[in-house]
Each structure stands twice: as C-alpha cells, then as structure tokens.
N, CA, C and O atoms as a GROMACS GRO file, in nm:
protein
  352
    1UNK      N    1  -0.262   1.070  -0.329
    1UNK     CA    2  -0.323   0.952  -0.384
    1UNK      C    3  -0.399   0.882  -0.272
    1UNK      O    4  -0.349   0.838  -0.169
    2UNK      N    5  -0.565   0.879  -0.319
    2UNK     CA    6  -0.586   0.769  -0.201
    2UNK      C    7  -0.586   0.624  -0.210
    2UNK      O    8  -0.628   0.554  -0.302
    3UNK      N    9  -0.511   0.575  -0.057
    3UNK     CA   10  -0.454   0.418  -0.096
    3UNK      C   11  -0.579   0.321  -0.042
    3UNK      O   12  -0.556   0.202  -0.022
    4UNK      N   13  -0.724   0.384  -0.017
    4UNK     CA   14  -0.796   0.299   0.014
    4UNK      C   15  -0.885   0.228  -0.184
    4UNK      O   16  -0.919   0.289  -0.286
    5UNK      N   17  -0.886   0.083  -0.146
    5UNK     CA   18  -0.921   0.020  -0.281
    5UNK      C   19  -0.776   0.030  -0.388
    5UNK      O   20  -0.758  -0.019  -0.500
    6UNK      N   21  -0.708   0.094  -0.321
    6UNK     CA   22  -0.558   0.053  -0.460
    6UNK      C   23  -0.492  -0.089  -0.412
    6UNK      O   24  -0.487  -0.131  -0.297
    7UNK      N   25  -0.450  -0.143  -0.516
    7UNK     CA   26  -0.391  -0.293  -0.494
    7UNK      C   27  -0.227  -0.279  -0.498
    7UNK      O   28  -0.149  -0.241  -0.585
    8UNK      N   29  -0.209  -0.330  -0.358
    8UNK     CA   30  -0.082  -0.353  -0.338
    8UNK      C   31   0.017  -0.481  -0.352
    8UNK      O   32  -0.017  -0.595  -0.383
    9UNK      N   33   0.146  -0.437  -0.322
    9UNK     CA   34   0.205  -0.617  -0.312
    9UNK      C   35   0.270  -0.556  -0.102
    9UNK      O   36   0.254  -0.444  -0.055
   10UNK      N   37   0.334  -0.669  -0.037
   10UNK     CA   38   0.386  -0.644   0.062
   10UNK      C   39   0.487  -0.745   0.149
   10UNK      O   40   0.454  -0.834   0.228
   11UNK      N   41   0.613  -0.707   0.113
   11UNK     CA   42   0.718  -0.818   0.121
   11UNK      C   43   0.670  -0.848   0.287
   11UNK      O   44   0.639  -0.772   0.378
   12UNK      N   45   0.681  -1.018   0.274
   12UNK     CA   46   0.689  -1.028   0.462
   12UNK      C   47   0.816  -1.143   0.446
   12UNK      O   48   0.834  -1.260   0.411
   13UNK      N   49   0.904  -1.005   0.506
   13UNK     CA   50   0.993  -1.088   0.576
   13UNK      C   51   1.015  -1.260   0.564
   13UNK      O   52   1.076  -1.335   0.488
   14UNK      N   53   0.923  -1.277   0.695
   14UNK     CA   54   0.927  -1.420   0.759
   14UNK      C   55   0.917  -1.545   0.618
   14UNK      O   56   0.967  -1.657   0.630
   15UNK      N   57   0.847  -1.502   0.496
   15UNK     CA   58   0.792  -1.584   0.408
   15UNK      C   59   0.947  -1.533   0.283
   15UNK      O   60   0.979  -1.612   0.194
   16UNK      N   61   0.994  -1.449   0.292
   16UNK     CA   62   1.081  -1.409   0.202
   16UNK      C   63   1.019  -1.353   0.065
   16UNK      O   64   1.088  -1.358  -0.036
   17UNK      N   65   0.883  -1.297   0.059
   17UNK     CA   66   0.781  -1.293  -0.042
   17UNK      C   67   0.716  -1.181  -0.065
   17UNK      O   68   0.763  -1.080  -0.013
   18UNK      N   69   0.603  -1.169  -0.142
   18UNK     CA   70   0.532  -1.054  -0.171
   18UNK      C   71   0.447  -1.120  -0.155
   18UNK      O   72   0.461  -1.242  -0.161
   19UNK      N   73   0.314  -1.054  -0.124
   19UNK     CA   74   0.184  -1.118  -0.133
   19UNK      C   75   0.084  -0.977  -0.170
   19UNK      O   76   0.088  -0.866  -0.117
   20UNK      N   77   0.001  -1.026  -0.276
   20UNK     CA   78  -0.063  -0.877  -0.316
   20UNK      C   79  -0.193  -0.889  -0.257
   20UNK      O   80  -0.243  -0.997  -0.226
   21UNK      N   81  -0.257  -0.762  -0.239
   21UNK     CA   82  -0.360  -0.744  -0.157
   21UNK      C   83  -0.423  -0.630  -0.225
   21UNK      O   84  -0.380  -0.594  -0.335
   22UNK      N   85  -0.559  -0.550  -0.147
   22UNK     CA   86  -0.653  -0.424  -0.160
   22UNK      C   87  -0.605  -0.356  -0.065
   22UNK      O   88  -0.589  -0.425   0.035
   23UNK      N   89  -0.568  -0.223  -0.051
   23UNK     CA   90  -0.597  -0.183   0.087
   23UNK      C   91  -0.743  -0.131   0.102
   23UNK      O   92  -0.800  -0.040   0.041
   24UNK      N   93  -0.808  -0.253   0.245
   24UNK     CA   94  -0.944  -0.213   0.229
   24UNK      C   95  -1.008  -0.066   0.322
   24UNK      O   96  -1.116  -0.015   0.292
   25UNK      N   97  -0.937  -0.024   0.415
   25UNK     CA   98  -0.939   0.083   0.454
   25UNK      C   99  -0.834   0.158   0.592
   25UNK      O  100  -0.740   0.097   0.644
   26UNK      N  101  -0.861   0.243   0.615
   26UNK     CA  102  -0.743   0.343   0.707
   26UNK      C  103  -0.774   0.393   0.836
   26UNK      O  104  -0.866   0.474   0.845
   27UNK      N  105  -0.710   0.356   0.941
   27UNK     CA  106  -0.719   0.415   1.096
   27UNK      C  107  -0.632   0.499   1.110
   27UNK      O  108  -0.513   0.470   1.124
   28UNK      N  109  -0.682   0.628   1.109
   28UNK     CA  110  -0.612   0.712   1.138
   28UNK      C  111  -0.508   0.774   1.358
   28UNK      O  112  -0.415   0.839   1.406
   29UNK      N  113  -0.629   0.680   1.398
   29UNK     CA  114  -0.619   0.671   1.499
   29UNK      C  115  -0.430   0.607   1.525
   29UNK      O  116  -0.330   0.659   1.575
   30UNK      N  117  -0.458   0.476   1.460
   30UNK     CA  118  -0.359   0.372   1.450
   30UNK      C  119  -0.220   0.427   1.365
   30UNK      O  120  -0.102   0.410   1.395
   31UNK      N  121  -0.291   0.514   1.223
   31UNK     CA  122  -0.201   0.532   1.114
   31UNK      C  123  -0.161   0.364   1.082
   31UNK      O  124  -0.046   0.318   1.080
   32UNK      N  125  -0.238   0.318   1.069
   32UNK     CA  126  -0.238   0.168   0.999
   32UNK      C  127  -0.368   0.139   0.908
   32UNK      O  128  -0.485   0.170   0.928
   33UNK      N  129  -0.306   0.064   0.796
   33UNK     CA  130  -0.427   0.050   0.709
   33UNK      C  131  -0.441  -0.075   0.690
   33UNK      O  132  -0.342  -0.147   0.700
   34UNK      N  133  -0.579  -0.135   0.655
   34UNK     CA  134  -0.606  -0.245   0.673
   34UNK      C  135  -0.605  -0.286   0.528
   34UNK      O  136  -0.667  -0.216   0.448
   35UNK      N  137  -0.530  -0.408   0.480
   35UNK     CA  138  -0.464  -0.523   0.313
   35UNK      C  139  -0.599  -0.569   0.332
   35UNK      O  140  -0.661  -0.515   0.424
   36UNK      N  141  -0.646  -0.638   0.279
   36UNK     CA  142  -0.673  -0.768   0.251
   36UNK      C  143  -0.616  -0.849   0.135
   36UNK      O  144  -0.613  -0.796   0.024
   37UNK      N  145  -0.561  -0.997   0.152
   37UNK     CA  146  -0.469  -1.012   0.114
   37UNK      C  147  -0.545  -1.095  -0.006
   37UNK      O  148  -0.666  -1.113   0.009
   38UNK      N  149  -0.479  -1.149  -0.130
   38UNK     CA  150  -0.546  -1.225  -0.237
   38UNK      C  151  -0.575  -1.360  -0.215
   38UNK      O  152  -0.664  -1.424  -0.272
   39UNK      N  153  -0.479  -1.409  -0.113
   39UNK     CA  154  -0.555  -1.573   0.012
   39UNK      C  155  -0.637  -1.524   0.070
   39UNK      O  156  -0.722  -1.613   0.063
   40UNK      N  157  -0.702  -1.408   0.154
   40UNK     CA  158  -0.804  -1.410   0.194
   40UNK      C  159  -0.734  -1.363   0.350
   40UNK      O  160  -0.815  -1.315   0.430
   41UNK      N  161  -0.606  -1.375   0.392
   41UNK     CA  162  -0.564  -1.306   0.502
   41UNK      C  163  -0.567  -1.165   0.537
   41UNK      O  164  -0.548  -1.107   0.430
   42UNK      N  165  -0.579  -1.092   0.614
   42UNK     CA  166  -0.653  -0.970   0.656
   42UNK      C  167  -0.505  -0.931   0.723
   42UNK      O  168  -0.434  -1.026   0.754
   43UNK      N  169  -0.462  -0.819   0.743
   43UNK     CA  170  -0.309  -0.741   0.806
   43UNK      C  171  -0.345  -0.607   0.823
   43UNK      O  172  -0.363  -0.545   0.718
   44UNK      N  173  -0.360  -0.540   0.938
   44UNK     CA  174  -0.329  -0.413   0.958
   44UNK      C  175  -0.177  -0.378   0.965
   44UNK      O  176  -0.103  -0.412   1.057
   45UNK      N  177  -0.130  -0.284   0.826
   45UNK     CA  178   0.006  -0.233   0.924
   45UNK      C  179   0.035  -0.110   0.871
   45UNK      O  180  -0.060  -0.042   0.831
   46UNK      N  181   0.152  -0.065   0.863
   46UNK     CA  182   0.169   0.067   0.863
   46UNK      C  183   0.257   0.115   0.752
   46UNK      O  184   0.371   0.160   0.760
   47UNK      N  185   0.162   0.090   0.619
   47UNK     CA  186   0.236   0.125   0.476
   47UNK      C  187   0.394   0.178   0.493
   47UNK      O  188   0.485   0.108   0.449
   48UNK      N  189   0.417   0.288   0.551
   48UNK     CA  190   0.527   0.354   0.524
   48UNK      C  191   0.623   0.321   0.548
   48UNK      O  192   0.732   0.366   0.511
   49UNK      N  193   0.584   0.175   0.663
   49UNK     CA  194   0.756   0.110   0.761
   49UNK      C  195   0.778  -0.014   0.667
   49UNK      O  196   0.862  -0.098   0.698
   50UNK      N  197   0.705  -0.027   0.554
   50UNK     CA  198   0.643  -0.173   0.440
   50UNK      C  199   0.751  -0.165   0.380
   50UNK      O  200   0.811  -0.059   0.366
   51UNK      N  201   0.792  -0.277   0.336
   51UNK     CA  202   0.874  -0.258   0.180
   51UNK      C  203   0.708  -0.350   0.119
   51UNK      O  204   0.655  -0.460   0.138
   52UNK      N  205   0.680  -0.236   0.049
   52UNK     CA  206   0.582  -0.266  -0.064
   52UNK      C  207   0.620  -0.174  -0.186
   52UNK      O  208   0.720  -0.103  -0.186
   53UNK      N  209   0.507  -0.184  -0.318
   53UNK     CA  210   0.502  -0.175  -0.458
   53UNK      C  211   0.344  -0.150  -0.473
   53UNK      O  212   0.261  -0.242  -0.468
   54UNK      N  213   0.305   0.012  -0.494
   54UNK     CA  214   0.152  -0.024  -0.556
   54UNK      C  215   0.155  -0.124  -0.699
   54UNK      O  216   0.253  -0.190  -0.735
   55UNK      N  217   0.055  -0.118  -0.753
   55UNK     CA  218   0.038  -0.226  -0.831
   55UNK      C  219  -0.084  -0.101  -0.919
   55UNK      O  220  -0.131   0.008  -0.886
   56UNK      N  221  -0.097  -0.181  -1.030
   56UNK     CA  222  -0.145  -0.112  -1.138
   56UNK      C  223  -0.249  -0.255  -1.124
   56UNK      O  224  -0.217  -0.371  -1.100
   57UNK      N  225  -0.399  -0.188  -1.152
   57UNK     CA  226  -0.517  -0.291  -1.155
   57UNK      C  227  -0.459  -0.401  -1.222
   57UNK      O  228  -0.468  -0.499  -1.149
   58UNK      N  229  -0.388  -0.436  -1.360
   58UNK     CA  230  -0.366  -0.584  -1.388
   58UNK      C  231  -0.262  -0.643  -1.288
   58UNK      O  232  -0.247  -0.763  -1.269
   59UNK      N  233  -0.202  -0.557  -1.233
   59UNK     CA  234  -0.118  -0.671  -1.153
   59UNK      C  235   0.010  -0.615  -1.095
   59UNK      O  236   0.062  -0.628  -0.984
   60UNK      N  237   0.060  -0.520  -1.254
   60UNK     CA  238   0.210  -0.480  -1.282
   60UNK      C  239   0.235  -0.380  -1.201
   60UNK      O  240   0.162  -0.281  -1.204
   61UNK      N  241   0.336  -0.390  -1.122
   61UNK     CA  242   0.424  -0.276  -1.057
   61UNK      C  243   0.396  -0.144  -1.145
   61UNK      O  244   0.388  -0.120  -1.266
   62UNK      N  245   0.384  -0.067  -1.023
   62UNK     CA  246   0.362   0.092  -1.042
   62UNK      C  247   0.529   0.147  -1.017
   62UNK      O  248   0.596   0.182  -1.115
   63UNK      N  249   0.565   0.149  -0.929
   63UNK     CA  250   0.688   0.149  -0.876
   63UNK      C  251   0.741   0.149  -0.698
   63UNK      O  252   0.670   0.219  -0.625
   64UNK      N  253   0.834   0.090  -0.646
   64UNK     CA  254   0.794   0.119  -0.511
   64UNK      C  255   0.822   0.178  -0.447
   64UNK      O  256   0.926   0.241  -0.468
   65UNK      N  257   0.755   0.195  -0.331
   65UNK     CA  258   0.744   0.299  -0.310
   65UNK      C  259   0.882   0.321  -0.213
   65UNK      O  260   0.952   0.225  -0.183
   66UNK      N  261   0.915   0.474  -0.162
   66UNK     CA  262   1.019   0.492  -0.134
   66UNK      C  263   0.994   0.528  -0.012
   66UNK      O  264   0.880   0.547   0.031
   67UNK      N  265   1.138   0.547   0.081
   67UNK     CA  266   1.114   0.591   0.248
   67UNK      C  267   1.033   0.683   0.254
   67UNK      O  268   0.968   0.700   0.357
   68UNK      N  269   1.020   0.760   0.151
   68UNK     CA  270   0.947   0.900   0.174
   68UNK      C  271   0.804   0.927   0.192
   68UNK      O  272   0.733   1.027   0.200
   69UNK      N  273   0.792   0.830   0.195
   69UNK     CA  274   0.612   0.820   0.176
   69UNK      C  275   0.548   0.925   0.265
   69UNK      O  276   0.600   0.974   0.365
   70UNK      N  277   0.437   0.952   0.221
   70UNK     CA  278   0.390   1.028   0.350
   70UNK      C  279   0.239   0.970   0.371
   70UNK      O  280   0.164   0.964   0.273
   71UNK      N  281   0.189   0.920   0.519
   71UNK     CA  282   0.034   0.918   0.521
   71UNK      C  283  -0.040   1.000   0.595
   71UNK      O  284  -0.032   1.001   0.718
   72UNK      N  285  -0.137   1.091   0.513
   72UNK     CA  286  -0.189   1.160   0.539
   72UNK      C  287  -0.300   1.172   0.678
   72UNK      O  288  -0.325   1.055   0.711
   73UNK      N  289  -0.338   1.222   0.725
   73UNK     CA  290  -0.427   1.220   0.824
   73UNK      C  291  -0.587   1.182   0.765
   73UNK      O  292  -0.669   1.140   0.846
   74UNK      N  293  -0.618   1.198   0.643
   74UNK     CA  294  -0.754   1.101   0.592
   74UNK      C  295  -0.714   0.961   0.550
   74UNK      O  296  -0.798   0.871   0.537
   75UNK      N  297  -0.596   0.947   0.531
   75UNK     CA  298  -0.573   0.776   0.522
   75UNK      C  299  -0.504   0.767   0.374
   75UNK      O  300  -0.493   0.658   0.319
   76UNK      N  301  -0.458   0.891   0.312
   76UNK     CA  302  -0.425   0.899   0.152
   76UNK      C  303  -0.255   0.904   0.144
   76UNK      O  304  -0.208   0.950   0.248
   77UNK      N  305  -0.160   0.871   0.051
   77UNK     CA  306  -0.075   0.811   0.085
   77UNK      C  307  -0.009   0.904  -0.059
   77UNK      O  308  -0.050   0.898  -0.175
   78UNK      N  309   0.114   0.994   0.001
   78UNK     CA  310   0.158   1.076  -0.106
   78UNK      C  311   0.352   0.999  -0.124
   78UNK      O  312   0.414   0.961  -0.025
   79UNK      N  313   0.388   0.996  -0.212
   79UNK     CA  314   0.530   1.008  -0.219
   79UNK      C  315   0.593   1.124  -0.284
   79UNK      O  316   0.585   1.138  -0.406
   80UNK      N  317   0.652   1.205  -0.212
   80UNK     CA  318   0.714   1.286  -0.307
   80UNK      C  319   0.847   1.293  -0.425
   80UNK      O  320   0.896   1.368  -0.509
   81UNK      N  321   0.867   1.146  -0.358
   81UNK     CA  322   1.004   1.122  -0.466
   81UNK      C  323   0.949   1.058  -0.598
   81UNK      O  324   1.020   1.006  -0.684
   82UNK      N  325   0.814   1.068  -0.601
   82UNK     CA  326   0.729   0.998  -0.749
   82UNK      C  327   0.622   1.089  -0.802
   82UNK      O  328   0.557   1.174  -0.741
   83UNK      N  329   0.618   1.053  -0.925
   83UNK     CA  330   0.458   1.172  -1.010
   83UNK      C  331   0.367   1.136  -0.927
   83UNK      O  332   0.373   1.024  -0.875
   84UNK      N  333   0.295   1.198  -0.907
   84UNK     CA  334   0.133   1.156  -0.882
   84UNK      C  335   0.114   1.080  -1.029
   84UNK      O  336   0.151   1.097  -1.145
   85UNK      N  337   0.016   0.966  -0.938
   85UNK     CA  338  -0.024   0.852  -1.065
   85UNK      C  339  -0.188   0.898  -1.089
   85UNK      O  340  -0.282   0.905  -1.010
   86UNK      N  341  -0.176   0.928  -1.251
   86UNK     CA  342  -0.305   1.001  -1.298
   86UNK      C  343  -0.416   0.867  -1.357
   86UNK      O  344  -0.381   0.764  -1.414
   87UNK      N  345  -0.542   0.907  -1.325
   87UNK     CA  346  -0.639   0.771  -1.348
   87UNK      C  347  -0.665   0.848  -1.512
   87UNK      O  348  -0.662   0.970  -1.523
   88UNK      N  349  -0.689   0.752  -1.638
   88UNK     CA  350  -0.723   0.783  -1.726
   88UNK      C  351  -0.837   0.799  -1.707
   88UNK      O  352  -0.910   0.838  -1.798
   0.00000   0.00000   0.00000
C-alpha cells in the first residue's frame, strides 16, 4: 500500500491524543515520512515505531495498524497481519 496522500490519525503521547493528518511524502534516506497534520503542523517520523490508525477518506478507522508493519524502500507501507486495502 502506498502511504504517500493516505490519511492518517497519530497518538502523541505528550497530548494523550490522536491528531489526523496526510502523509505528504517519504525519505527513504531517513525511513521517515513526512504527516501533515489537520492544524496545519508538519512531523517527520517513523510510521512503524507510531501507534497510529490509517483512516478511510471520510475519516473512519481502517484498522490499526500493527507492530508488523513493514516500510518499504520506495516509501509504501505493507502490514502483513491485515488484507491489503482495495481502492474501489
């Protein structure tokens, strides 16, 4: 699945919260991808160490995602403990 333009949520800690975002794109260099957040705050970090939830375009939880994640070396983001999510 690629996670560049899919909308996420991303618990932070410090706030006790989710805050949903885009991921607007991927450093592979880094293996960090860059949110932008729905306030307008900007976060590079590193999906897989996240407790996050993709999100389905209206809003609603996809499901979240699990330790297993894997990110790929083009920036695309597989779980194997879940279906691949099919675009109608």
């Amino acid at each position: 699945m690629d996670a560049i333009d899919r909308r996420v949520k991303v618990f932070w800690p410090e706030e006790n919260a989710f805050f949903t975002g885009i991921v607007s794109k991927y450093d592979p260099k880094t293996e960090k991808h860059t949110v932008t957040y729905d306030d307008g705050d900007v976060e590079e970090v590193t999906l897989v160490k996240e407790r996050m939830e993709w999100l389905e375009p209206g809003g609603d939880s996809l499901h979240p995602a699990s330790e297993n994640v894997i990110v790929h070396a083009n920036g695309d983001v597989s779980d194997p403990a879940k279906p691949p999510v099919r675009s109608s």
